[in-house]
C-alpha positions as CSV (number, residue, x, y, z in Angstrom):
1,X,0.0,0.0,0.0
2,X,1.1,3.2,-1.0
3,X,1.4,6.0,1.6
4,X,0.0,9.2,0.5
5,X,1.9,12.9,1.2
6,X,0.7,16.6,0.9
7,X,2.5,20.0,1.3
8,X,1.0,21.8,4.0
9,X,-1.1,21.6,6.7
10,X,-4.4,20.0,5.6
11,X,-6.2,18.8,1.9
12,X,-9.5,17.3,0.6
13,X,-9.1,13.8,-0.6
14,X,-11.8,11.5,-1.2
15,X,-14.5,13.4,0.0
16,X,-13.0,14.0,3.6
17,X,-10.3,16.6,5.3
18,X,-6.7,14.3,6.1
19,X,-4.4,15.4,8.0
20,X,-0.8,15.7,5.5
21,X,2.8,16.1,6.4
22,X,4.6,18.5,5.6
23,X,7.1,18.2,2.4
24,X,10.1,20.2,1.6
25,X,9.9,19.4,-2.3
26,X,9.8,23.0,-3.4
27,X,12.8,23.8,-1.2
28,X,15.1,21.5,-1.4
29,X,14.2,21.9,-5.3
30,X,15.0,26.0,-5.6
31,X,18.1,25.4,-3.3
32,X,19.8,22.9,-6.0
33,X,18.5,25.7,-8.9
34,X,16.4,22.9,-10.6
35,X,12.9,24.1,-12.5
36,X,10.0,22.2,-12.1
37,X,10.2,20.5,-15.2
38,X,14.1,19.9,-14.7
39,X,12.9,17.9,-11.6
40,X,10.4,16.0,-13.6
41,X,13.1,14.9,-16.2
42,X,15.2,13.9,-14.1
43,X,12.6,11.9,-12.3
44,X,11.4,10.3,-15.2
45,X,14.9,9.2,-15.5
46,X,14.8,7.1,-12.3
47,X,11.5,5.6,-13.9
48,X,8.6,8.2,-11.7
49,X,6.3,9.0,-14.0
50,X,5.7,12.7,-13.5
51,X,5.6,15.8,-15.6
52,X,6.5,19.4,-15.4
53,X,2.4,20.1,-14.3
54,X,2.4,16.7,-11.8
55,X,5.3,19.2,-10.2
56,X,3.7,22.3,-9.9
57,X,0.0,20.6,-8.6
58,X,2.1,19.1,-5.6
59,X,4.2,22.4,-5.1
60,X,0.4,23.9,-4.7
61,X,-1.3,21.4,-2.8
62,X,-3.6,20.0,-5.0
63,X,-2.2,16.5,-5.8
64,X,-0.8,13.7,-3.2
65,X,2.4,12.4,-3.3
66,X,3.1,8.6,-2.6
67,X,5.9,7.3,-0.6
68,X,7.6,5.9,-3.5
69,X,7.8,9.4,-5.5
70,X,9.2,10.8,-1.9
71,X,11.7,8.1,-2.0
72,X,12.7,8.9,-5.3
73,X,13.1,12.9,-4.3
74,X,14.9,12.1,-1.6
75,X,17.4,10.1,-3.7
76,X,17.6,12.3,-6.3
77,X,18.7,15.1,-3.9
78,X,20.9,13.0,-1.6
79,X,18.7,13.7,1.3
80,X,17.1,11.6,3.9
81,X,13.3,10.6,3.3
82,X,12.8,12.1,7.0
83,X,14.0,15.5,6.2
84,X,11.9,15.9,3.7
85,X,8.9,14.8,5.5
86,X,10.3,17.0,8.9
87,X,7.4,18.7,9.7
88,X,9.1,21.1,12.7
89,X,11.8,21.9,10.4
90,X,9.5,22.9,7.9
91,X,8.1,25.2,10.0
92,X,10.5,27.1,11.7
C-alpha cells in the first residue's frame, strides 16, 4: 500500500479533510536551482512518471504524493526521506 503525502497543513481527498505532512519538495528543489520541469526529467529518469504540471500541482497542494515518488526525491537530492517529511523543520 502506498502512503499518501501533501505539502502543507491539511487537503480534501476523497471526500473528507486528512491530515498531511509536511514536504520540503519546493525547497530542497529551488536550493539545487532545478525548474520544475528539470525535476520531472530527471525523475522520469529514475523511472517516476511525472511531468512538469504533476510538479507544480504538488508544489500547490492540490495533488498527493506517494511514498515511493518521496523516496525517489529524496534520492535524487541525496537527502534523507525524514527530512523531507520533517514537519518542525519545515516550519521554523
Amino acid at each position: 500500500i502506498q502512503k499518501e503525502w501533501c505539502f502543507y497543513g491539511k487537503a480534501t481527498g476523497r471526500g473528507r479533510e486528512s491530515e498531511c505532512n509536511i514536504l520540503k519538495i519546493e525547497k530542497v528543489r529551488k536550493s539545487n536551482s532545478l525548474s520544475q520541469r528539470g525535476l520531472a526529467e530527471k525523475l522520469q529518469l529514475m523511472g517516476i512518471d511525472m511531468d512538469k504540471n504533476v510538479i507544480t500541482r504538488i508544489e500547490t497542494q492540490k495533488r498527493y504524493v506517494t511514498d515511493i515518488e518521496i523516496r525517489a526525491i529524496a534520492k535524487l537530492f541525496q537527502v534523507s526521506y525524514q527530512y523531507l517529511l520533517d514537519e518542525e523543520e519545515s516550519t521554523k
